[in-house]
N, CA and C of each residue as an Amber inpcrd file, in Angstrom:
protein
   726
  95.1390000  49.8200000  86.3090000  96.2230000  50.6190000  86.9060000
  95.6360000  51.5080000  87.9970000  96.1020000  51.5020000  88.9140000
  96.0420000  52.2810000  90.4110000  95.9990000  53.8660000  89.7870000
  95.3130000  54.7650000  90.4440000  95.2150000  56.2680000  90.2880000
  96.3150000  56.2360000  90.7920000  97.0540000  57.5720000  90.0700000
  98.0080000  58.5400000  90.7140000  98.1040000  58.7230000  92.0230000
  98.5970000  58.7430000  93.1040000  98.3950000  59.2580000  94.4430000
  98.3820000  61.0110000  94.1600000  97.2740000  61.9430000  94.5710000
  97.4860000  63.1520000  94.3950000  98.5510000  63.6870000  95.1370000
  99.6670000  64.6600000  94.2810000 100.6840000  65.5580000  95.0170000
 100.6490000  66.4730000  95.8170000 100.9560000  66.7020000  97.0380000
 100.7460000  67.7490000  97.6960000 101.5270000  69.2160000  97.1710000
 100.9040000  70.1020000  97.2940000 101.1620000  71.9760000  97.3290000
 102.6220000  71.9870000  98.0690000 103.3640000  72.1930000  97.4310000
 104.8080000  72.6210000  97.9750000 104.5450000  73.7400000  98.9930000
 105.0910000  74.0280000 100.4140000 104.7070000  75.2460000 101.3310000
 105.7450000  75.9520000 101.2370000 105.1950000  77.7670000 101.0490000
 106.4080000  78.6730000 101.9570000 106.5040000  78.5220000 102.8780000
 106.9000000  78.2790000 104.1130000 106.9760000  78.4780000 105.5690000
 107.6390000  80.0120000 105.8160000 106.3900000  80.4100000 106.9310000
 106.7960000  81.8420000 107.3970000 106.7670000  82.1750000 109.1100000
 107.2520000  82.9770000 109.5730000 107.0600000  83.4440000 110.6020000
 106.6210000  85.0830000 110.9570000 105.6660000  85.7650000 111.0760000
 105.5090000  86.7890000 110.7950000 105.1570000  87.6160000 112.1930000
 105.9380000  89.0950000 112.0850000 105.1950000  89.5890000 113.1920000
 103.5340000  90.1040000 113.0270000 102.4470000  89.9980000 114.2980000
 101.2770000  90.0610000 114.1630000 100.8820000  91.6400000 113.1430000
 101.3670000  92.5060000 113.5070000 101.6310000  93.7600000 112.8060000
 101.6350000  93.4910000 111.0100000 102.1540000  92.8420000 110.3240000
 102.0650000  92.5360000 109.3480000 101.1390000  91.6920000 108.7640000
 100.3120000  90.9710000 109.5790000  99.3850000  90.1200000 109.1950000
  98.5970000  90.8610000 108.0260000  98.0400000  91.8580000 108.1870000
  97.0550000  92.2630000 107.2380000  97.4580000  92.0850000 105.6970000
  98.8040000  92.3450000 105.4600000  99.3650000  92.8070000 104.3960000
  99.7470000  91.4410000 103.7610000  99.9670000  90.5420000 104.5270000
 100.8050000  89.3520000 104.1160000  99.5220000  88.4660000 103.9520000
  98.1400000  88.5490000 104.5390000  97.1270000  87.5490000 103.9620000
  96.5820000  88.5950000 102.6830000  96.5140000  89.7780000 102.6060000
  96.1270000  90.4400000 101.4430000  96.8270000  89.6210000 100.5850000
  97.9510000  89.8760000  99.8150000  98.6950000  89.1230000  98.6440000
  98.9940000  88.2780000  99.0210000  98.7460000  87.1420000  99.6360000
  98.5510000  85.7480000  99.7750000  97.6160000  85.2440000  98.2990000
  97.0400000  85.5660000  97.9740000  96.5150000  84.7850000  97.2850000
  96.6790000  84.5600000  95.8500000  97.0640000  86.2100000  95.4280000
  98.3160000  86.8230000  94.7270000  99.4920000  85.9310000  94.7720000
  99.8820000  85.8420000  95.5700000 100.9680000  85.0160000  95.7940000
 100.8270000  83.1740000  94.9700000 100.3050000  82.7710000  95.5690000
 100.2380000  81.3030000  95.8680000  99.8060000  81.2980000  93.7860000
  99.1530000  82.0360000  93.3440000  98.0770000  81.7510000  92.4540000
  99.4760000  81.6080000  91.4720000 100.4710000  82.5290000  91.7450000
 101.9050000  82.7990000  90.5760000 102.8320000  81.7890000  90.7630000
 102.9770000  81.4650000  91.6860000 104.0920000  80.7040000  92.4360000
 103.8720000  79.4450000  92.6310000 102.7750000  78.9720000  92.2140000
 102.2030000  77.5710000  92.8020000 102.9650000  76.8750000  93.9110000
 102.6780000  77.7960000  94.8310000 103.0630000  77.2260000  96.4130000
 101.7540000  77.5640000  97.3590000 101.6620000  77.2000000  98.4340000
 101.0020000  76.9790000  99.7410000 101.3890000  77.7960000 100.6440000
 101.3960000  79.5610000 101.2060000 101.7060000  80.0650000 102.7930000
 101.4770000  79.0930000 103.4970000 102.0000000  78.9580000 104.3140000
 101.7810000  78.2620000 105.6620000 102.6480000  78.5770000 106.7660000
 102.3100000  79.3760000 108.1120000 103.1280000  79.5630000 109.1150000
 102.4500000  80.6620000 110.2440000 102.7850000  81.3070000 111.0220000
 102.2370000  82.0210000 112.0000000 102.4960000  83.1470000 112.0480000
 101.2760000  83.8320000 112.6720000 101.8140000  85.4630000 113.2150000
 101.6020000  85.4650000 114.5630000 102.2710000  86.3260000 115.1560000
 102.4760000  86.5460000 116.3510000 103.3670000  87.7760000 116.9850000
 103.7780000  87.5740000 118.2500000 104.2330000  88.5890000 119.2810000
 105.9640000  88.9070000 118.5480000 106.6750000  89.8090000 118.2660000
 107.6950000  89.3600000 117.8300000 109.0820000  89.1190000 118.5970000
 108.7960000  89.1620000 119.6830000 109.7080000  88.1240000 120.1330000
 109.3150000  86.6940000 120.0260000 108.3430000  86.5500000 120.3100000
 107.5680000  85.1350000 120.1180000 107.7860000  84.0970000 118.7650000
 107.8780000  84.9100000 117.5210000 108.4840000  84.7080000 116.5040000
 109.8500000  84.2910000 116.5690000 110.3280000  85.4490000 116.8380000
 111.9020000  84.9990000 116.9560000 112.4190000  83.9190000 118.0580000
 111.5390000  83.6710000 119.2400000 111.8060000  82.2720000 119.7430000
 111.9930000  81.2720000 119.1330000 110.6090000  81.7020000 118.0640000
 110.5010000  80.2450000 117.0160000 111.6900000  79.8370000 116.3340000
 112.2490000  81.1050000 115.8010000 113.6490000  80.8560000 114.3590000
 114.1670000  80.5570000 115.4880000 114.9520000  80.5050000 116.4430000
 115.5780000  80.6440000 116.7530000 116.1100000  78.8700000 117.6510000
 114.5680000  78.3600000 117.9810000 114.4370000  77.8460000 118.4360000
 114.7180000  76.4270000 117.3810000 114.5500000  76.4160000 115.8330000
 114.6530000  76.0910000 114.9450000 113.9110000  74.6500000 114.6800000
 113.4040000  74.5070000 115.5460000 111.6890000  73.7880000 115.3750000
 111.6000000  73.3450000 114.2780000 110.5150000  74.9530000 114.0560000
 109.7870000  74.7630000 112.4790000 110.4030000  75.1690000 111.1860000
 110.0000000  75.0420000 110.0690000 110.6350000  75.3770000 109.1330000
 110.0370000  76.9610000 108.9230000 111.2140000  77.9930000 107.8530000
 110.7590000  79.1350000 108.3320000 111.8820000  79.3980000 106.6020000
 110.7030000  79.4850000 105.6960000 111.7350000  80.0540000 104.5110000
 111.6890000  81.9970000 104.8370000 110.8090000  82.4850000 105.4570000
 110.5850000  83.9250000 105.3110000 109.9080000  84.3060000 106.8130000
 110.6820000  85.4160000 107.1360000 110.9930000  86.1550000 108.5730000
 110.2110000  87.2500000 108.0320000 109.6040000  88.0540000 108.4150000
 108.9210000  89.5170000 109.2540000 108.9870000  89.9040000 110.7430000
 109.5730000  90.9600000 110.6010000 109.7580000  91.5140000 112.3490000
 110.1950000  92.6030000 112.0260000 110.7030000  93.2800000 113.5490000
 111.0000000  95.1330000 113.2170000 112.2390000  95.0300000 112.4740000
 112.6550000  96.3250000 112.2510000 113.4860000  96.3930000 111.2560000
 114.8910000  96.0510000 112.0250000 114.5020000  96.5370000 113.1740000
 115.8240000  96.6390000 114.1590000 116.3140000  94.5530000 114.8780000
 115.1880000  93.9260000 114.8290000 115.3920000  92.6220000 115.0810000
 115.9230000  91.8520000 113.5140000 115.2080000  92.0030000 112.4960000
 116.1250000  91.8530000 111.4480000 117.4740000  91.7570000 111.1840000
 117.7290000  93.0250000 111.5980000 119.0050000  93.3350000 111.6360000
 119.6890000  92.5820000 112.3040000 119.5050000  92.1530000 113.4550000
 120.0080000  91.4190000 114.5520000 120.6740000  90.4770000 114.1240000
 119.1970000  89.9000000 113.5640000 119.4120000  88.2260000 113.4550000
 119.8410000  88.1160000 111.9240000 120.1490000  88.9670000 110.8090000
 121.1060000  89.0960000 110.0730000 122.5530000  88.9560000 110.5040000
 122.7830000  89.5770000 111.5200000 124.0770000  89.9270000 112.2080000
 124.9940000  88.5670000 112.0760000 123.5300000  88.1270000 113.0250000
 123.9310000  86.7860000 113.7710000 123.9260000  85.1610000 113.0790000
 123.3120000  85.4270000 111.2470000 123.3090000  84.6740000 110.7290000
 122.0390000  83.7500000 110.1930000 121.1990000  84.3840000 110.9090000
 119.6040000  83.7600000 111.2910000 119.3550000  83.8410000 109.8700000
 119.2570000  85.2270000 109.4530000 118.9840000  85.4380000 108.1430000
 119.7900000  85.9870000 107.0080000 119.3440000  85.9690000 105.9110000
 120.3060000  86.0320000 104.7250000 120.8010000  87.2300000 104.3010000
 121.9350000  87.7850000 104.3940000 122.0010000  88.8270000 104.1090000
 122.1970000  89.5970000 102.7520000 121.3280000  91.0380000 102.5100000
 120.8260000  90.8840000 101.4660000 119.2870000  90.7830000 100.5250000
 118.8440000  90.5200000 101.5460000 117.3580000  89.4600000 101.9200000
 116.4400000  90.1130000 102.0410000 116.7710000  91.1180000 102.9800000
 115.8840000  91.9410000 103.5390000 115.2030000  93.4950000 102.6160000
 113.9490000  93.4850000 102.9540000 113.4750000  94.8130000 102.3180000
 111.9510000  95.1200000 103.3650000 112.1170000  96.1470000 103.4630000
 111.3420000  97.0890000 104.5920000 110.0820000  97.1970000 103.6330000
 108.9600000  96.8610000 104.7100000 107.0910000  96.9060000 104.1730000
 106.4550000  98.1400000 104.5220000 107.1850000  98.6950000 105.9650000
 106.5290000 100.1970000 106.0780000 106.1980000 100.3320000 107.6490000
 106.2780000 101.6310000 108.1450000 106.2170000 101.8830000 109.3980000
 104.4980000 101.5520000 109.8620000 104.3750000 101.2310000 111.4000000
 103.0790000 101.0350000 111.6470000 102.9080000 101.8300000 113.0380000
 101.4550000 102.6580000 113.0360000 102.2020000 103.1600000 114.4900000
 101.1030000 102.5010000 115.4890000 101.4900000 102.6420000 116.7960000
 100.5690000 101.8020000 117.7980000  99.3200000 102.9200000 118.1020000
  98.0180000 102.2790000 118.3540000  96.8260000 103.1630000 118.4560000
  95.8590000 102.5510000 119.3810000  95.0170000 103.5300000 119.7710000
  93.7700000 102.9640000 120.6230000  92.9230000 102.6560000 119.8020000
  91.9600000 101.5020000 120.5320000  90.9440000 101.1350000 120.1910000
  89.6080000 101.0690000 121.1870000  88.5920000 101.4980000 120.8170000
  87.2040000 101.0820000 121.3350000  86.5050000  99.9740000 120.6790000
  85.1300000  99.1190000 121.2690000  84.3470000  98.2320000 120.4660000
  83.5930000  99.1730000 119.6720000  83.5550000  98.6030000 118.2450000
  82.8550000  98.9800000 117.5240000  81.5730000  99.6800000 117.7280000
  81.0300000 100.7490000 117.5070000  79.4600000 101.1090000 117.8910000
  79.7430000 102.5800000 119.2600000  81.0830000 102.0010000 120.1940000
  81.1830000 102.8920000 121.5910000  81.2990000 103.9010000 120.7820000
  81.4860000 105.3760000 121.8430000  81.8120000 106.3390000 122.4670000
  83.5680000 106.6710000 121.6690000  84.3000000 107.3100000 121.0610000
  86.0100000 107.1790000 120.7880000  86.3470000 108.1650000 122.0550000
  86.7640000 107.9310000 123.2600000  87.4560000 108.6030000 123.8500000
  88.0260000 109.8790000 123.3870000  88.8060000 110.9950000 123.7030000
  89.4450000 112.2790000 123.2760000  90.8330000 111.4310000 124.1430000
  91.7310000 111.4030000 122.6100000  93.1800000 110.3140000 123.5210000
  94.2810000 111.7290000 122.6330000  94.1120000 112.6250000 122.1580000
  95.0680000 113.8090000 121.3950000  96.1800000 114.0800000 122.1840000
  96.2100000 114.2600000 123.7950000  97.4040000 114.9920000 124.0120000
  97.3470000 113.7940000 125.7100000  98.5730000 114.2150000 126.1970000
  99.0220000 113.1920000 126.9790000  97.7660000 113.1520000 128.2270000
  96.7460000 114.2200000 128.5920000  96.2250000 114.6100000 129.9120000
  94.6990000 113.7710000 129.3800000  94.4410000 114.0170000 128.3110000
  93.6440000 113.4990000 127.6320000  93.4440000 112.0090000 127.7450000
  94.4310000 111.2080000 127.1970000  94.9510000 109.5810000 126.8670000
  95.3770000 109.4370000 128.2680000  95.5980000 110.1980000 129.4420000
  95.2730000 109.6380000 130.9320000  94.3340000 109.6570000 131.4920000
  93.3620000 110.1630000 131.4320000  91.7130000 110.4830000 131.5940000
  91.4690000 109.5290000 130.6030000  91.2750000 108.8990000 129.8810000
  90.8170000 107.9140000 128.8890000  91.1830000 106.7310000 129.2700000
  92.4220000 106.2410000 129.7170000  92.9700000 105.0470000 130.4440000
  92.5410000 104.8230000 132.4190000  92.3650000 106.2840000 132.5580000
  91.6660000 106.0270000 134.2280000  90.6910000 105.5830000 134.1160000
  89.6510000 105.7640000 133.4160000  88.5000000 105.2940000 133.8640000
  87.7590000 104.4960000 132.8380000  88.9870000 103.5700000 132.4600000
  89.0370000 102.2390000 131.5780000  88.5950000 101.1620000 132.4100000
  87.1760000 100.6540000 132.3020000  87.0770000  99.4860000 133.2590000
  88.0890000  98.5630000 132.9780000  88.2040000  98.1150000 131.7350000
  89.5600000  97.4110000 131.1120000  90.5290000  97.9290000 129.9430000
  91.6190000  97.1550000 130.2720000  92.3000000  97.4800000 129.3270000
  93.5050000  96.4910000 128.3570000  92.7070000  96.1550000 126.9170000
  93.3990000  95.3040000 126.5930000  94.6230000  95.7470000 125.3710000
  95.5620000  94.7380000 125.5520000  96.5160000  94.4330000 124.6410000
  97.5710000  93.6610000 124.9620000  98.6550000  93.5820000 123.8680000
  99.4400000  92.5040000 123.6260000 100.2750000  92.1610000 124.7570000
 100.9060000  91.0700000 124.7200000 101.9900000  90.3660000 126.0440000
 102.5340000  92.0810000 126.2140000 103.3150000  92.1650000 127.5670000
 103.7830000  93.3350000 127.6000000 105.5120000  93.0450000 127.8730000
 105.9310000  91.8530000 127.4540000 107.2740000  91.4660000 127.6570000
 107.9720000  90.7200000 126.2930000 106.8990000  90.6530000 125.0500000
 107.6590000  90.1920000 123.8200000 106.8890000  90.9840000 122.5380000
 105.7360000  91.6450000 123.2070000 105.0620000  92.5970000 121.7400000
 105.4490000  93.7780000 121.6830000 106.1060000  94.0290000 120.4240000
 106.3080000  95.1830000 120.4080000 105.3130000  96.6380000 120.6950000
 103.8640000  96.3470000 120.8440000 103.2260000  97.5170000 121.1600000
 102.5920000  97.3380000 122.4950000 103.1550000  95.9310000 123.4230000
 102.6550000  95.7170000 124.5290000 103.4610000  95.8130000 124.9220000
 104.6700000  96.3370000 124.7230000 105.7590000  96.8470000 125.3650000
 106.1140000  97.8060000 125.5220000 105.2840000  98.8470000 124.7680000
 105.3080000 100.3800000 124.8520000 104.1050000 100.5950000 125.0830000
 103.1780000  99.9080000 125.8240000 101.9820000 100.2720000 126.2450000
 102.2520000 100.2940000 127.5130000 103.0690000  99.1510000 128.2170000
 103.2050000  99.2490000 129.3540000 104.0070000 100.5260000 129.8610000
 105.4690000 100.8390000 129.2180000 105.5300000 102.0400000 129.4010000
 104.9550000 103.0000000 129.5810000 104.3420000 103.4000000 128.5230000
 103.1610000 104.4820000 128.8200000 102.5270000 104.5940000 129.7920000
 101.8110000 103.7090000 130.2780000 101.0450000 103.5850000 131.7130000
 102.0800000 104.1230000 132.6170000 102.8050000 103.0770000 132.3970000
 104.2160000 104.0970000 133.9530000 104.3530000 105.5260000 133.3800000
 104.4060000 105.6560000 132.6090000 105.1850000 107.5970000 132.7650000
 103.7860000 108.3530000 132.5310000 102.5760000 107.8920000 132.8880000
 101.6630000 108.6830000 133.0520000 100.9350000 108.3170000 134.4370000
 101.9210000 107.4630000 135.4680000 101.7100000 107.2630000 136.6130000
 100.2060000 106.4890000 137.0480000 100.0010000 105.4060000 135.5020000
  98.5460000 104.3780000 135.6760000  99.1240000 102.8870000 135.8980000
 100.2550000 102.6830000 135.6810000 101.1970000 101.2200000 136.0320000
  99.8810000 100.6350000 137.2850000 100.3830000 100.9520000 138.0860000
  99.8580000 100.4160000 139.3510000  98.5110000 100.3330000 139.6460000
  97.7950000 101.4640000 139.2200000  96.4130000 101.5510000 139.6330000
  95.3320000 101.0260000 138.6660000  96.0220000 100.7070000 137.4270000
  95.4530000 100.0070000 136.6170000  95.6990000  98.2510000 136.2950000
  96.4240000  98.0010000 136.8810000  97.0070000  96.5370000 137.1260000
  96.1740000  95.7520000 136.8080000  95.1460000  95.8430000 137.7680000
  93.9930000  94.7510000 138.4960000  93.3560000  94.8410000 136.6850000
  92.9780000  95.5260000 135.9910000  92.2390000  95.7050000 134.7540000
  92.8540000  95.0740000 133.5880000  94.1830000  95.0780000 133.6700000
  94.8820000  94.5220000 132.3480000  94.5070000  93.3690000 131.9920000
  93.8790000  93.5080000 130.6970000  93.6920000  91.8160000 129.6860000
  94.8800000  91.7950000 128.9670000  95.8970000  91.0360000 128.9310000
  96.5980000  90.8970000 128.1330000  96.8710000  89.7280000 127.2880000
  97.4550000  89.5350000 126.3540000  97.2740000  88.6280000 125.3950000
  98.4740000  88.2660000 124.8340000  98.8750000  86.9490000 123.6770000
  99.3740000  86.7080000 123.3570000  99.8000000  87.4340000 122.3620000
  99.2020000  87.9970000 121.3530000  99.6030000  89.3310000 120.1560000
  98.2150000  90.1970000 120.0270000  98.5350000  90.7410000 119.4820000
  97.7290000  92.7370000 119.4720000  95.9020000  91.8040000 118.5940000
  96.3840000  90.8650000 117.7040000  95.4450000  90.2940000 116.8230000
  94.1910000  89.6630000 117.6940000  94.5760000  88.9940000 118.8970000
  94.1180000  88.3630000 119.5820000  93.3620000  89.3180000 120.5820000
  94.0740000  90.4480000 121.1520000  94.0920000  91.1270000 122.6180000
  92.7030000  91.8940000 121.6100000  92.4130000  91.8880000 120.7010000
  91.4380000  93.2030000 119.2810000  90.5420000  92.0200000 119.3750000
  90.4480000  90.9580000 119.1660000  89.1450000  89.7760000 119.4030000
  88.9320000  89.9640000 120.8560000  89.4980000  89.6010000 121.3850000
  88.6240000  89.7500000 122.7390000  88.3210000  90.6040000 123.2500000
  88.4730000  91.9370000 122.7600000  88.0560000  93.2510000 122.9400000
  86.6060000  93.4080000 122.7140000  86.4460000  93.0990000 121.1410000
  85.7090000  93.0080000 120.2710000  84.4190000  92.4720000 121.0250000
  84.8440000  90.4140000 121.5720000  83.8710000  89.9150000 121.9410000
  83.3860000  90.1680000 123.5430000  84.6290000  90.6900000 124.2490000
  83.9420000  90.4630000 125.9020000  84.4680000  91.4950000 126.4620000
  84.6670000  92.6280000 126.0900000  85.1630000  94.0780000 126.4890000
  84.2000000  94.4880000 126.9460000  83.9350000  94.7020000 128.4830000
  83.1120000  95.3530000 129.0590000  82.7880000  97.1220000 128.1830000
  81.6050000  97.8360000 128.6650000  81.5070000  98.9480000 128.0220000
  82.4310000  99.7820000 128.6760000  83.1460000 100.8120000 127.2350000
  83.8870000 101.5260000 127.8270000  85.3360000 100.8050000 127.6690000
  85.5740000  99.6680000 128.0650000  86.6750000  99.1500000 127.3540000
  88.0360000  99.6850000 126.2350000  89.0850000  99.7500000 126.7300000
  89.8940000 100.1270000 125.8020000  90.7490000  99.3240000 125.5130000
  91.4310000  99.3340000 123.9710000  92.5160000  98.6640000 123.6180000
  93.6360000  99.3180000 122.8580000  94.9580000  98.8880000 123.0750000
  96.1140000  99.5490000 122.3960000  96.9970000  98.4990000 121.9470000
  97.2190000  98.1890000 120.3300000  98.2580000  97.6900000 119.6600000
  98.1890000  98.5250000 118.5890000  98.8570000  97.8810000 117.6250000
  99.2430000  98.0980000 116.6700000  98.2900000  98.4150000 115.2900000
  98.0630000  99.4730000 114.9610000  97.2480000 100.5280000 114.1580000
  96.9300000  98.8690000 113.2220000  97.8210000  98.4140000 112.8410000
  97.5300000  97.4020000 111.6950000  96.8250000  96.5020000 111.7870000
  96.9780000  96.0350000 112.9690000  96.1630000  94.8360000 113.9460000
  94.4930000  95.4840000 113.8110000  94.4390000  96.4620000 114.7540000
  93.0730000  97.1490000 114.9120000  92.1550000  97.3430000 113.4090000
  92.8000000  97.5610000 112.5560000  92.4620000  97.6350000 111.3380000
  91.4690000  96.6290000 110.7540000  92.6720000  95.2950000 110.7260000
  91.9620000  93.9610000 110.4180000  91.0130000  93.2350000 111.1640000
  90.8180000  93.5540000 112.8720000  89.8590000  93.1260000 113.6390000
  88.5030000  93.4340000 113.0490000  87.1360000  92.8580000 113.0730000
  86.1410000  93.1830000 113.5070000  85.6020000  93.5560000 114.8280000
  84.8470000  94.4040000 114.8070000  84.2930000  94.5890000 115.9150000
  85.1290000  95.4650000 116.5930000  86.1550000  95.8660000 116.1130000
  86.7040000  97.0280000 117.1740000  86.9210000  98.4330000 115.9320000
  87.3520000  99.5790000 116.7730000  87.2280000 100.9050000 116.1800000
  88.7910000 101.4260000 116.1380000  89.1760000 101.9060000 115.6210000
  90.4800000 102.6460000 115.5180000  89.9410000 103.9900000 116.1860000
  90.4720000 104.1370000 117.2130000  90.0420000 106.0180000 117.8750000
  90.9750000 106.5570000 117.4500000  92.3750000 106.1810000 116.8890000
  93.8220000 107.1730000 116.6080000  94.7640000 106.5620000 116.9720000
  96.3050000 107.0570000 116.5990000  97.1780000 106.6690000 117.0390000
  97.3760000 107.3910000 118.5290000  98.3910000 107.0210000 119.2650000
  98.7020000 107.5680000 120.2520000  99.0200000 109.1370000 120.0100000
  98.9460000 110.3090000 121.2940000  99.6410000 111.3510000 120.8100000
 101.2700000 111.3060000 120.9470000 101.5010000 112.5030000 120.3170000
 103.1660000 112.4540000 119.8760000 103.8820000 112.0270000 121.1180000
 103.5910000 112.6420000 121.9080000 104.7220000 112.3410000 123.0900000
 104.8820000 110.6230000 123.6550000 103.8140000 110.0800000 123.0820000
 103.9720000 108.7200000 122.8250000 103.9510000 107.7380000 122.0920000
 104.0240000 108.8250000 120.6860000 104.0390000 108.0750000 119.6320000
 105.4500000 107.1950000 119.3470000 104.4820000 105.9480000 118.9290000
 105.5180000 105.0980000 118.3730000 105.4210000 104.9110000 117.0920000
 106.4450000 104.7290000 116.2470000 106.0410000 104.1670000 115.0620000
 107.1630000 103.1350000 114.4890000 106.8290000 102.0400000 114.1210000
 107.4230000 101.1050000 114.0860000 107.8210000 100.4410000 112.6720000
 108.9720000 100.2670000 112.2240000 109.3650000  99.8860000 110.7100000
 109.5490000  98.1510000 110.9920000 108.5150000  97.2830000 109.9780000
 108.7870000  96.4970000 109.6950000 109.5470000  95.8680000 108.2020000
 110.0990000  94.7900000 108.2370000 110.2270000  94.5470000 107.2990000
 110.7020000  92.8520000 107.3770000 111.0090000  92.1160000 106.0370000
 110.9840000  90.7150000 105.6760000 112.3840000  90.3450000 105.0760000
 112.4170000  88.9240000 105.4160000 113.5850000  88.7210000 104.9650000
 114.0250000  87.5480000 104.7710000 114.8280000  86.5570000 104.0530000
 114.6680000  85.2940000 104.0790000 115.7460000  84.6190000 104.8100000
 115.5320000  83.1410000 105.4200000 115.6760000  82.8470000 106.6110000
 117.1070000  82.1200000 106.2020000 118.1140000  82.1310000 106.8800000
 119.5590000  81.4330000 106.2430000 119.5320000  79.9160000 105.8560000
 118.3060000  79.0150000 106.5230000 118.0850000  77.9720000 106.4750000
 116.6560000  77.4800000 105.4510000 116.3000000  78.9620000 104.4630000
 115.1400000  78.2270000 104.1550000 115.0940000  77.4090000 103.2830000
 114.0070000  76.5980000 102.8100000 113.9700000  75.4200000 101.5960000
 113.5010000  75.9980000 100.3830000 113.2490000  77.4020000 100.4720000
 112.1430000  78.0380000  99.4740000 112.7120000  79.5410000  99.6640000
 114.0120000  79.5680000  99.0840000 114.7650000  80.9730000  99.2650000
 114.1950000  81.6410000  98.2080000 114.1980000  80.9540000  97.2260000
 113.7480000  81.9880000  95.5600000 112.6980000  82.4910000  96.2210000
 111.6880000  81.9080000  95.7430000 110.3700000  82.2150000  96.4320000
 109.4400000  82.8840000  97.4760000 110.9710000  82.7180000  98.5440000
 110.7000000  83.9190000  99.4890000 111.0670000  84.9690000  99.2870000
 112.0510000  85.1300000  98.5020000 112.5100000  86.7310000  97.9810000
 111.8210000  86.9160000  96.4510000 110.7110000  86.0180000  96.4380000
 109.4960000  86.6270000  95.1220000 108.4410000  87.0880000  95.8370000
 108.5980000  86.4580000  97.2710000 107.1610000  87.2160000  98.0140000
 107.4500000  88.3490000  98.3340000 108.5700000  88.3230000  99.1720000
 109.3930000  90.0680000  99.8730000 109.4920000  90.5970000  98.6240000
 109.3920000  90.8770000  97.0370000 109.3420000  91.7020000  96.2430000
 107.8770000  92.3340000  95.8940000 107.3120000  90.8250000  96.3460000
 106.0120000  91.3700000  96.2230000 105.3730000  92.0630000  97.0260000
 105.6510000  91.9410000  98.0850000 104.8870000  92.3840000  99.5550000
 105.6510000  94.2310000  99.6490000 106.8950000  93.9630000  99.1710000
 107.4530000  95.7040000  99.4040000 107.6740000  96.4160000  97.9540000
 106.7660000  96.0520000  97.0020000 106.7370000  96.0180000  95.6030000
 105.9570000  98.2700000  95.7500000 106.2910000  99.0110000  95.0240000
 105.6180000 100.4290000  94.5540000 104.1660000  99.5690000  94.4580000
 104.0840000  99.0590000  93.5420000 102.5910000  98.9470000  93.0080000
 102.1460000  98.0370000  94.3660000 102.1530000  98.2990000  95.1210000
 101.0850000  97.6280000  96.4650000 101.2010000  98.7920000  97.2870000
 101.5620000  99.8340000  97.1850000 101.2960000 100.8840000  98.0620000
 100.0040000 100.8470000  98.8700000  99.1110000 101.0550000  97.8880000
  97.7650000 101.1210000  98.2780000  97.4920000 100.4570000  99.1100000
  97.9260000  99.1210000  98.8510000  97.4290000  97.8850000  99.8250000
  98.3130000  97.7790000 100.7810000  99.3180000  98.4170000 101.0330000
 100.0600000  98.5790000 102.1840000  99.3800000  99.3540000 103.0960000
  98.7900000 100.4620000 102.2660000  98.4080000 101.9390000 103.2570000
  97.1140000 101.5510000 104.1110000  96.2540000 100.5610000 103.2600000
  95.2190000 100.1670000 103.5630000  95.1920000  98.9600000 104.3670000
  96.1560000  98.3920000 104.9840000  96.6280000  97.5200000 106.2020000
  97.1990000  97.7930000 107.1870000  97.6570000  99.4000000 107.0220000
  98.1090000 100.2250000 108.0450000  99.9120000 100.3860000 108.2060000
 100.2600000 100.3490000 106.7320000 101.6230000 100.2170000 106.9280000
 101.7370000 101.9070000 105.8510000 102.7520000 102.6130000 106.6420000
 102.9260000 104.0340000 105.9650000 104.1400000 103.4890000 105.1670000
 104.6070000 104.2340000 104.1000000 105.6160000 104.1380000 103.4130000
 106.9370000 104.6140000 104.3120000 107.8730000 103.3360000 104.4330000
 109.6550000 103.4640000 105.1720000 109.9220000 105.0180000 105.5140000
């Protein structure tokens, strides 16, 4: 008699914003070990994400994005309503390579003197990431838009724009995403969040997708992922409590 053909790992399919990455490969493994399923899916820019659902491609049992795009695409049917439960605010921060100098970025005169004489300056797309979209701002209302142009590395998500910081960031080099991102990189430094007058802070949260194949399951992960007893491991991926 012929062996069994071995069965493949049933998959969650996810789409996640890059901001959440830390938290969502932490109990990944947690996950999979209870559930006998397979993560499988992407992080990224979150509009970039939501191209994806939207675009309806790939399969996508479980959504992460801001709280306010959630909502949206609840509205609109994308996702299940009901579904949803908030992982925790994240706020956007500078970064240096590991080992540099941390700039003085505390008050707005400060974090413009720190960005002038940035040979570079990296981070996320500045037209679908949520902290490369308030980075670019910033530059304009501290009147560096223009004169810093020629310097911008920008990237596909905050995860990515923190690697190449890491590996080919001239000295002196700065980077700005998302506190959570910077966290999980090697090779780069958290100098702080932005100061207040540009502080952002950003509520994510998860939710399951109106079309997924693995609805239970995704609302056993979103219990798990916004569960009291993971605080810790929230705080320690850079997500503050809602």
């Amino acid at each position: 008699m012929a062996p069994a053909a071995p069965t493949s790992t049933p998959t969650l399919a996810f789409l996640c914003a890059g901001a959440s990455q830390g938290l969502v490969t932490a109990l990944q493994p947690e996950f999979e070990a209870s559930a006998g399923l397979r993560l499988q899916g992407r992080f990224g820019a979150v509009g970039a994400m939501q191209e994806v659902l939207l675009a309806g491609l790939e399969p996508c049992d479980l959504f992460v994005s801001t709280h306010r795009m959630v909502q949206d695409l609840v509205a609109e049917g994308r996702l299940r309503p009901g579904s949803a439960a908030p992982l925790g605010r994240v706020h956007t921060g500078i970064a240096v390579r590991a080992g540099e100098p941390a700039p003085a970025i505390d008050t707005p005169d400060a974090l413009h003197d720190a960005l002038a004489a940035a040979p570079a300056l990296y981070f996320p797309d500045p037209e679908r990431a949520t902290a490369g979209i308030h980075f670019a701002k910033v530059l304009a209302e501290l009147g560096l838009a223009d004169v810093t142009a020629p310097r911008w590395r920008t990237f596909p998500n905050g995860a990515t724009a923190m690697r190449e910081l890491a590996a080919s960031g001239p000295p002196g080099a700065i980077g700005c995403t998302q506190v959570s991102e910077i966290l999980i990189t090697a090779g780069v430094h958290l100098v702080g969040a932005l100061p207040p007058r540009f502080e952002l802070a950003t509520l994510y949260t998860a939710a399951v997708a109106a079309n997924a194949r693995q609805a239970a399951a995704a609302a056993r992960f979103i219990a798990l992922l916004s569960a009291p007893a993971q605080i810790a491991v929230r705080q320690r991926c850079g997500l503050a409590e809602p």
